[in-house]
N, C-alpha and C positions, 0 to 999 in steps of 0.2 A: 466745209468741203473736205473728203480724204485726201491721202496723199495718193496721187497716178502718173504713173512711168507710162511713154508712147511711143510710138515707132514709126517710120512714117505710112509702112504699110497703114497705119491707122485713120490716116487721115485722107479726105474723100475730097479730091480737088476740083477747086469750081475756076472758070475762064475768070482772071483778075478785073473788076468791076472796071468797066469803060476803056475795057484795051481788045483790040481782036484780033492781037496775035497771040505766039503761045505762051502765054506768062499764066499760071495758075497759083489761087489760093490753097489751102486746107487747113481751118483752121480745128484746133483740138480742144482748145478752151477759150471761151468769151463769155461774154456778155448771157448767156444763158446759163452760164454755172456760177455766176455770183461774184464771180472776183473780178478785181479792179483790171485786168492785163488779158491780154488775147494774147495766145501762143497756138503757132502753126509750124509748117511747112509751105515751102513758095517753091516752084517748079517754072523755068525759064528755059525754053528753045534754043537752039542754038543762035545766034546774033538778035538776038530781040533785043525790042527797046521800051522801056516805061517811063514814061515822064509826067510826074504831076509835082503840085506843091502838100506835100506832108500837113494832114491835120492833126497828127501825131507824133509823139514820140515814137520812134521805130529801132530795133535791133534788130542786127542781119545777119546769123554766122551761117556761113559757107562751107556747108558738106560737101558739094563735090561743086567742076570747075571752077570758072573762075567771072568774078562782077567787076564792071567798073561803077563807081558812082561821081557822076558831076555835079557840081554846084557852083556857083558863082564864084566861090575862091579855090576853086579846082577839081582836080580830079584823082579819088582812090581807087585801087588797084586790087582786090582781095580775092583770096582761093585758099582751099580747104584748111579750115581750124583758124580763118580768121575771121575778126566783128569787124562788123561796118555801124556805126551810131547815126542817123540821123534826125537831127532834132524838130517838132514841129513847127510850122511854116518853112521849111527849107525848099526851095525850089530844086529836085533830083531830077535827073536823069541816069536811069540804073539800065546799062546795057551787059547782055550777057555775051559770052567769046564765043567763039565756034565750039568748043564741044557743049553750050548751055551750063546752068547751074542749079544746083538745088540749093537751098537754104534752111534755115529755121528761125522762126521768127518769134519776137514778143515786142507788143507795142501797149502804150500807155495816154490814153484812155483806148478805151475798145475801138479798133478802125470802121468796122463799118459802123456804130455808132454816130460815129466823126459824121460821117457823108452823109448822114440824112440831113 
């Protein structure tokens, strides 16, 4: 694989798998270009909520507003140029604040991989 720089205009966002509100993917690398890690862009409406239990390792940084993420021993708080780690099988609940958030992501093994 080359080395490639991306933008988010790059990335073509699809409705997040089994949610229907506006929580979007976009992913830029996975599972078709050979390497071990999927890295995207995640797009989050303003007060949306997603909750599932992580089949993944996931990382989260926060380009614009701002996430909370819960899990059973609490709740973090993060907005722009901070990570959020969450590890797989964690049960999340990631809500986004009134003005929504964009992210970027990389997760390990490949997430839609995980779900089949």
């Amino acid at each position: 694989m080359i080395v490639r720089k991306f933008a988010i205009a790059d990335a073509s966002f699809e409705r997040s798998p089994g949610q229907d509100g506006n929580v979007f993917t976009g992913n830029l690398i996975d599972q078709r270009d050979g390497g071990p890690i999927t890295i995207g862009y995640g797009r989050y409406g303003p007060n949306e909520k997603l909750e599932e239990t992580l089949a993944v390792d996931d990382v989260m940084i926060v380009l614009e507003g701002r996430l909370s993420v819960s899990t059973n021993t609490g709740t973090v708080t993060a907005g722009p140029g901070e990570i959020v780690y969450m590890p797989e099988g964690a049960p999340v609940l990631i809500r986004s604040h009134e003005q929504g958030a964009v992210t970027a992501y990389v997760t390990y093994p490949h997430w839609q991989e995980a779900l089949d």
